[in-house]
C-alpha positions as a Markdown table, in Angstrom:
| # | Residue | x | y | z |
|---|---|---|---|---|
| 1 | Unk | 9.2 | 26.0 | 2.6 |
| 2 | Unk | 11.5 | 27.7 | -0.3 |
| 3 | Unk | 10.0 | 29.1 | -3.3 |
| 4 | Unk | 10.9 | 26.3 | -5.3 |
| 5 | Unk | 9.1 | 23.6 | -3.6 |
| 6 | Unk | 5.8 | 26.1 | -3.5 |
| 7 | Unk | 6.1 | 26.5 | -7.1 |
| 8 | Unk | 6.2 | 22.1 | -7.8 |
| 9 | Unk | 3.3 | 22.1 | -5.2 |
| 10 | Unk | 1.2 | 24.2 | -7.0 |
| 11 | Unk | 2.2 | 23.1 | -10.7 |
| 12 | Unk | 1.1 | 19.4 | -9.5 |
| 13 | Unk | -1.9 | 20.7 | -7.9 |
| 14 | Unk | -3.3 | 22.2 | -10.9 |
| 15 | Unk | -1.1 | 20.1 | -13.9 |
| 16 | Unk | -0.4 | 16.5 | -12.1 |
| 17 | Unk | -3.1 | 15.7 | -10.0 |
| 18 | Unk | -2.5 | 12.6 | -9.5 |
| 19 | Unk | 1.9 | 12.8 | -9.1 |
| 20 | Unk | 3.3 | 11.6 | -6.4 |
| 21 | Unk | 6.2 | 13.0 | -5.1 |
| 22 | Unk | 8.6 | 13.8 | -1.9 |
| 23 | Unk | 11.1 | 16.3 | -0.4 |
| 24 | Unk | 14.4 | 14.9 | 0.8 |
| 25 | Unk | 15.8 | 17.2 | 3.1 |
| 26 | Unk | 19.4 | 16.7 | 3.9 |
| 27 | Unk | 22.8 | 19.2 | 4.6 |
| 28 | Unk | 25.1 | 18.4 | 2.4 |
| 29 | Unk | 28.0 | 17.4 | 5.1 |
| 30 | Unk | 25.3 | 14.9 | 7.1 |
| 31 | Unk | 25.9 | 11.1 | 7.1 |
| 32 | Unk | 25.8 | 8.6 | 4.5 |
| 33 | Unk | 24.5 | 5.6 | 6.8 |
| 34 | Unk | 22.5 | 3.1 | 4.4 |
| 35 | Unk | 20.4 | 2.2 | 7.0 |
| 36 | Unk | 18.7 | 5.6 | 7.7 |
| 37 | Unk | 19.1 | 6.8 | 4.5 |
| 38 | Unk | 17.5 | 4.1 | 2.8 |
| 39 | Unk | 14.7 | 4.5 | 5.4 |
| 40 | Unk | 14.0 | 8.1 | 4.9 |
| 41 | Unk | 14.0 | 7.7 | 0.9 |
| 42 | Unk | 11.5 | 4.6 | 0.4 |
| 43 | Unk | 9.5 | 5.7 | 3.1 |
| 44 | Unk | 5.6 | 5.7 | 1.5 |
| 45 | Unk | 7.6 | 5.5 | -2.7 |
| 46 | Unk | 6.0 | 2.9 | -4.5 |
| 47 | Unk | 7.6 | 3.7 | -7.3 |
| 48 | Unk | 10.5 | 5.9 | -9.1 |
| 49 | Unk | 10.2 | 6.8 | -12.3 |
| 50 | Unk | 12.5 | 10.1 | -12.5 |
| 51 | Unk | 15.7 | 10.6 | -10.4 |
| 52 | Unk | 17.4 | 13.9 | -11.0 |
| 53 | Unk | 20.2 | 14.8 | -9.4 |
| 54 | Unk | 21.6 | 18.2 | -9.4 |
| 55 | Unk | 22.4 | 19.1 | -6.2 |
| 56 | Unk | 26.2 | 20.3 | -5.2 |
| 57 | Unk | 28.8 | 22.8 | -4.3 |
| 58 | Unk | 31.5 | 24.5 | -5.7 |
| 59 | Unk | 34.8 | 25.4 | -5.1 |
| 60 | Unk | 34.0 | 25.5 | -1.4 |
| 61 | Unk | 36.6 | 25.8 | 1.5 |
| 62 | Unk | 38.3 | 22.4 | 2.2 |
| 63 | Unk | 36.2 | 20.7 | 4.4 |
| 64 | Unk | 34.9 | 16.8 | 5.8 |
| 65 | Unk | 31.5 | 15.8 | 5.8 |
| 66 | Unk | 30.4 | 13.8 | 9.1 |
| 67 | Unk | 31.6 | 11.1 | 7.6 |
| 68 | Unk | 35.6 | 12.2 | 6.9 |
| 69 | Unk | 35.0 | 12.5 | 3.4 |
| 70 | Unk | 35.5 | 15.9 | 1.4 |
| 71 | Unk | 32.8 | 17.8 | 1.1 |
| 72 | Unk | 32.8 | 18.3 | -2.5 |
| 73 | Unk | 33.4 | 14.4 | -3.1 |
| 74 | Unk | 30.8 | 13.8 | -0.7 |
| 75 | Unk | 28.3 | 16.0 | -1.9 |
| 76 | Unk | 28.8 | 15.8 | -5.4 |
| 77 | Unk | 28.9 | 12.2 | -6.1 |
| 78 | Unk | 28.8 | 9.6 | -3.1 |
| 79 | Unk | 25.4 | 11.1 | -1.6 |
| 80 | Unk | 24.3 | 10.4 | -5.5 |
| 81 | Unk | 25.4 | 7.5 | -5.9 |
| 82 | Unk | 23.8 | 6.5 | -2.1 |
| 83 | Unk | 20.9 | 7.9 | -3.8 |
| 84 | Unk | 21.1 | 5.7 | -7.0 |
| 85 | Unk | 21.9 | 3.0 | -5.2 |
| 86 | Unk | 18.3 | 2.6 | -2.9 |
| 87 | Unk | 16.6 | 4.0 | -5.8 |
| 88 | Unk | 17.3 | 1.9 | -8.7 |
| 89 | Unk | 15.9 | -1.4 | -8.2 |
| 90 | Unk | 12.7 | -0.1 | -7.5 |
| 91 | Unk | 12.9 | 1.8 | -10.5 |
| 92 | Unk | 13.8 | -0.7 | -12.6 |
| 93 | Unk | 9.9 | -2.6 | -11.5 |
| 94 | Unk | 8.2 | 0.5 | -11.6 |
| 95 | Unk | 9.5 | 0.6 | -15.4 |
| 96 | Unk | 8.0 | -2.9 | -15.9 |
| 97 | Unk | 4.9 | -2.0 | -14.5 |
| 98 | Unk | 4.1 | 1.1 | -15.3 |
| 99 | Unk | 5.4 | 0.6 | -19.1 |
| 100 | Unk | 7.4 | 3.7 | -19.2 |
| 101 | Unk | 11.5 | 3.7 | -19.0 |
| 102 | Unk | 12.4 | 5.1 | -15.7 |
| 103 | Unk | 15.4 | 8.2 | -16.0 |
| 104 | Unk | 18.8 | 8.8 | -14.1 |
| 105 | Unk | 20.1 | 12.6 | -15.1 |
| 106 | Unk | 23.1 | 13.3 | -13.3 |
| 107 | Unk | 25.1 | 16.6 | -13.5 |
| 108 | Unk | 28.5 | 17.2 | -15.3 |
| 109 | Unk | 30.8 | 19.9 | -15.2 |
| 110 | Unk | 33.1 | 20.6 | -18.4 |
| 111 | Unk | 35.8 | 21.3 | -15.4 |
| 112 | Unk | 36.0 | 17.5 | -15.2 |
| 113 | Unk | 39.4 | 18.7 | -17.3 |
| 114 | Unk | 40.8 | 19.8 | -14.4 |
| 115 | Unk | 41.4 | 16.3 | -12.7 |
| 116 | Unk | 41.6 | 13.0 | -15.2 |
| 117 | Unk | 42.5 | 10.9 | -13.0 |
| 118 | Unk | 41.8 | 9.2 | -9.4 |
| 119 | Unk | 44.3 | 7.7 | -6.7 |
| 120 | Unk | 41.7 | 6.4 | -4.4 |
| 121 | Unk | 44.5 | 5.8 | -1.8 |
| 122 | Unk | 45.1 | 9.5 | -1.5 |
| 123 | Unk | 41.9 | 11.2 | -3.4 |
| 124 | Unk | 40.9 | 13.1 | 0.1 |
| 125 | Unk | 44.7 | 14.3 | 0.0 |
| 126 | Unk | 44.5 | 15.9 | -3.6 |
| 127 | Unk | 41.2 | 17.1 | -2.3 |
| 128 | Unk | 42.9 | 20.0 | -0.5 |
| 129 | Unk | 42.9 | 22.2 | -3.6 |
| 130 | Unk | 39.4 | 23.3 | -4.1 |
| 131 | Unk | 39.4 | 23.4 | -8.0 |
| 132 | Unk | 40.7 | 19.9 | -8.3 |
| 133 | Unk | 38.2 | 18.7 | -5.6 |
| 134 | Unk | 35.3 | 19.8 | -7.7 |
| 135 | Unk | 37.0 | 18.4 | -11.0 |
| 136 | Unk | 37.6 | 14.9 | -8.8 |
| 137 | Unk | 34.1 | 15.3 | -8.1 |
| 138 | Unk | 32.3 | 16.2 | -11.4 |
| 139 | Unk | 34.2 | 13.6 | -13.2 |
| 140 | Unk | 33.1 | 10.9 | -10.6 |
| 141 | Unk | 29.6 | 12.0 | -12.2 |
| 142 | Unk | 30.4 | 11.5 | -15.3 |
| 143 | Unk | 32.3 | 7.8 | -14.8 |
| 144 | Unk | 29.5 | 6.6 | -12.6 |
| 145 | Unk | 26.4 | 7.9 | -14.8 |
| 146 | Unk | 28.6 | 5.9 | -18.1 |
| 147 | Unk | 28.9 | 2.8 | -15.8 |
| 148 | Unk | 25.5 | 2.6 | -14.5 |
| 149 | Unk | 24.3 | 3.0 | -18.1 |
| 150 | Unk | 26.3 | -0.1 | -19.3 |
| 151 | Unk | 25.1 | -2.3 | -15.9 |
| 152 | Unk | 21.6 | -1.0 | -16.5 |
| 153 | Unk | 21.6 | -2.0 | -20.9 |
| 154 | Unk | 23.2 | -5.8 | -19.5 |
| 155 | Unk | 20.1 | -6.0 | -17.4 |
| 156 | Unk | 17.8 | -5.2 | -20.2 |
| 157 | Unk | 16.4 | -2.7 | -17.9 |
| 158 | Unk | 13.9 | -0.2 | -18.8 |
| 159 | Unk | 15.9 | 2.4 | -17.3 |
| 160 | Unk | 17.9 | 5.0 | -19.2 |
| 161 | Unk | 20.8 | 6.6 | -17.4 |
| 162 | Unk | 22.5 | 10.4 | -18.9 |
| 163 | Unk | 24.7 | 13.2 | -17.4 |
| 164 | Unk | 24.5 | 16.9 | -18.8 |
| 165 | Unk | 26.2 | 20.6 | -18.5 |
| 166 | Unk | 23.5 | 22.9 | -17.4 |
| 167 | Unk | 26.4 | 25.8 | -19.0 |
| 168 | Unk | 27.1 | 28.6 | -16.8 |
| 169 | Unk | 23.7 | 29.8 | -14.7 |
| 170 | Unk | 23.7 | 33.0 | -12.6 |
| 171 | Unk | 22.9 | 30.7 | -9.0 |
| 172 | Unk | 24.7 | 31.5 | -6.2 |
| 173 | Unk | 26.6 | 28.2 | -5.8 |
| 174 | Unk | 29.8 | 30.0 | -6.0 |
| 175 | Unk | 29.5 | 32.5 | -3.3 |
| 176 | Unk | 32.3 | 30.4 | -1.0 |
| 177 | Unk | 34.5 | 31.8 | -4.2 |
| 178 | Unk | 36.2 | 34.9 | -3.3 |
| 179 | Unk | 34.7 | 37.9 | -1.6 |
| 180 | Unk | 34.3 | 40.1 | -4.1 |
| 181 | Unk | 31.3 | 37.3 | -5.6 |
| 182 | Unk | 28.6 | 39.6 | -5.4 |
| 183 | Unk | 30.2 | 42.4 | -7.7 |
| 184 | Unk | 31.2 | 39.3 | -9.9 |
| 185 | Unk | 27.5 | 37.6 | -10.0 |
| 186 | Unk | 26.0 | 41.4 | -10.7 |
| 187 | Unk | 28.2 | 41.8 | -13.6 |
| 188 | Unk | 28.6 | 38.1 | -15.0 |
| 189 | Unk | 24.6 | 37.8 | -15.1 |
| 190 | Unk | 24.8 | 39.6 | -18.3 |
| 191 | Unk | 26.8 | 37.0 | -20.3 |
| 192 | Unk | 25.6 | 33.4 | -18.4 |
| 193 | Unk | 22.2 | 31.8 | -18.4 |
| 194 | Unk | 19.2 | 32.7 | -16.6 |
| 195 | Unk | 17.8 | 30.2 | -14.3 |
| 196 | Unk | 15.3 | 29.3 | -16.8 |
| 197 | Unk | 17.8 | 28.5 | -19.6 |
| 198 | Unk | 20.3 | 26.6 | -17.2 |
| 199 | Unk | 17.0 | 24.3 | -16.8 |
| 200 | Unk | 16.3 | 23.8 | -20.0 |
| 201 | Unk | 18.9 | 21.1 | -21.0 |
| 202 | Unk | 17.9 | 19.3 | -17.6 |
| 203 | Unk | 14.4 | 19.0 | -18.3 |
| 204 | Unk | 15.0 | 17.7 | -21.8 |
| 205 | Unk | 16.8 | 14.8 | -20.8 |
| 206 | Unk | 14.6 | 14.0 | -18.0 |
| 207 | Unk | 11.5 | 14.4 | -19.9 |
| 208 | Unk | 11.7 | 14.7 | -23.6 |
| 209 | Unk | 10.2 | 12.3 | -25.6 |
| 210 | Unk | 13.0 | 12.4 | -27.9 |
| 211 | Unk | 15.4 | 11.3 | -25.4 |
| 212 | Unk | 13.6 | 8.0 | -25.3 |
| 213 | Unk | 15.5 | 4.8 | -25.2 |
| 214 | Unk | 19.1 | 6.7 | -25.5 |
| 215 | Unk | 21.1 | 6.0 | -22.6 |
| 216 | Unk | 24.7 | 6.4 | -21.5 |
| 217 | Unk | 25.4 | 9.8 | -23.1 |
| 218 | Unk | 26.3 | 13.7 | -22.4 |
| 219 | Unk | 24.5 | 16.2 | -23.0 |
| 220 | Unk | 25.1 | 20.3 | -23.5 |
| 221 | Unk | 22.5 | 22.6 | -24.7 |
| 222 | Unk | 20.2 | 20.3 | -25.6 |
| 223 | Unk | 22.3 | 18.1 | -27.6 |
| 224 | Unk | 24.9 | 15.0 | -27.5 |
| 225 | Unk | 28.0 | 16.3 | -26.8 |
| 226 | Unk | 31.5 | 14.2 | -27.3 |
| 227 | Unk | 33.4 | 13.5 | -24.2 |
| 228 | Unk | 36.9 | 13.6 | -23.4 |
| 229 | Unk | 39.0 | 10.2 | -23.4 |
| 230 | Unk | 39.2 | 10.3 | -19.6 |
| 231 | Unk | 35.8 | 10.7 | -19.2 |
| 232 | Unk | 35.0 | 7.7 | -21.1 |
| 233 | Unk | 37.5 | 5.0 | -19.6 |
| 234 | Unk | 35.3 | 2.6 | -18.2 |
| 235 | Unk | 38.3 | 1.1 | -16.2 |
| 236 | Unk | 38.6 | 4.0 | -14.2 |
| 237 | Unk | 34.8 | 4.2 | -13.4 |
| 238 | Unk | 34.9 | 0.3 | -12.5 |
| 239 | Unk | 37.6 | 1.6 | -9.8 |
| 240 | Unk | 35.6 | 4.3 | -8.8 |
| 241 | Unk | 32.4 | 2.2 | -8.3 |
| 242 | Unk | 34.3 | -0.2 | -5.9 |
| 243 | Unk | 35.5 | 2.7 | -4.3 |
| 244 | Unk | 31.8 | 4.3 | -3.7 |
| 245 | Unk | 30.5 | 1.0 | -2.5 |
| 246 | Unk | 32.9 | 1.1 | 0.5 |
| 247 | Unk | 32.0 | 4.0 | 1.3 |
| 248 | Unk | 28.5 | 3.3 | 1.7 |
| 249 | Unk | 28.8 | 0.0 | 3.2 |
């Protein structure tokens, strides 16, 4: 058990009694099947009322998931878009019933300006070069998070959907950079965020009251930020959604 999940054990032990909650564990190269994936999520959830997700890699070898698909595109957005996908119907009832607007907080990357565009016939190809695989990937996050928001306000659900840049955290999730990471991490510490900080913008849109009822938007230190044009062409996220659906089904 990491440190991490003994420290949300103990905080709901003594803060949220009466939480319910659940550890996923998955690598992030294992399958996408729908089937076992859905089984292993809902299993024992009545209800979702939170769905962060901020797990990834960066700038990591080239590499297939168990599936064929790039591990960065794989990781990054289809496993949360799988995610989303089981999730969000029963979040939209639990929102109903319980009262209270369920929350979808996805992770963006300002390097999404390193690829604006997709062609899904060779996006696995283009892949190849590390930096653009986890631009491809970040800006995936963005176009789905935009397009879920607009499915999600058609519905009338009670479900707000927002992506966010943590900023530059001293984590370890560039260690597959270059071998001279460590010296790099032990000097950039002193001019990125602390673990604490890099939080902070995540836990505002995912719990704040003032975020209430705003949906569809980016965040960066706390605040709305503007996105790029390519990051906001909904055309290109309708693509992308088709695409993620076949890869999941």
């Amino acid at each position: 058990m990491t440190s991490g999940t003994k420290t949300i054990k103990r905080r709901r032990k003594t803060q949220r009694p009466h939480a319910m909650w659940g550890l996923l564990r998955r690598s992030s190269s294992s399958g996408f099947s729908p089937s076992s994936t859905a089984e292993e999520v809902t299993a024992g959830i009545d209800g979702s009322g939170l769905v962060a997700l901020i797990t990834g890699v960066c700038f990591v070898p080239f590499k297939l998931s168990e599936d064929g698909i790039e591990l960065h595109f794989a990781t990054n957005h289809v496993g949360h878009f799988l995610l989303t996908d089981l999730l969000i119907e029963k979040m939209k009832v639990t929102a109903i019933e319980s009262g209270k607007e369920g929350r979808v907080v996805m992770i963006k990357d300002e390097k999404t300006d390193l690829y604006k565009d997709m062609t899904f016939n060779y996006i696995f190809l283009f892949s190849l070069v590390r930096f653009l695989a986890y631009g491809q990937s970040k800006l995936a996050n963005i176009l789905h998070s935009n397009l879920l928001s607009s499915h999600l306000k058609e519905q009338d659900a009670k479900v707000i959907v927002n992506s966010l840049h943590p900023g530059a955290v001293a984590t370890n999730i560039l260690h597959h950079w270059c071998p001279l990471y460590g010296a790099i991490r032990a000097i950039g510490k002193y001019f990125v965020k602390g673990v604490e900080q890099g939080a902070a913008t995540v836990c505002y849109v995912a719990l704040h009251p003032q975020v209430a009822g705003v949906t569809g938007e980016y965040f960066s230190d706390c605040n709305i930020t503007e996105l790029k044009s390519h990051a906001l062409d909904m055309d290109l996220a309708k693509r992308l959604w088709d695409f993620s659906l076949s890869l999941i089904r």
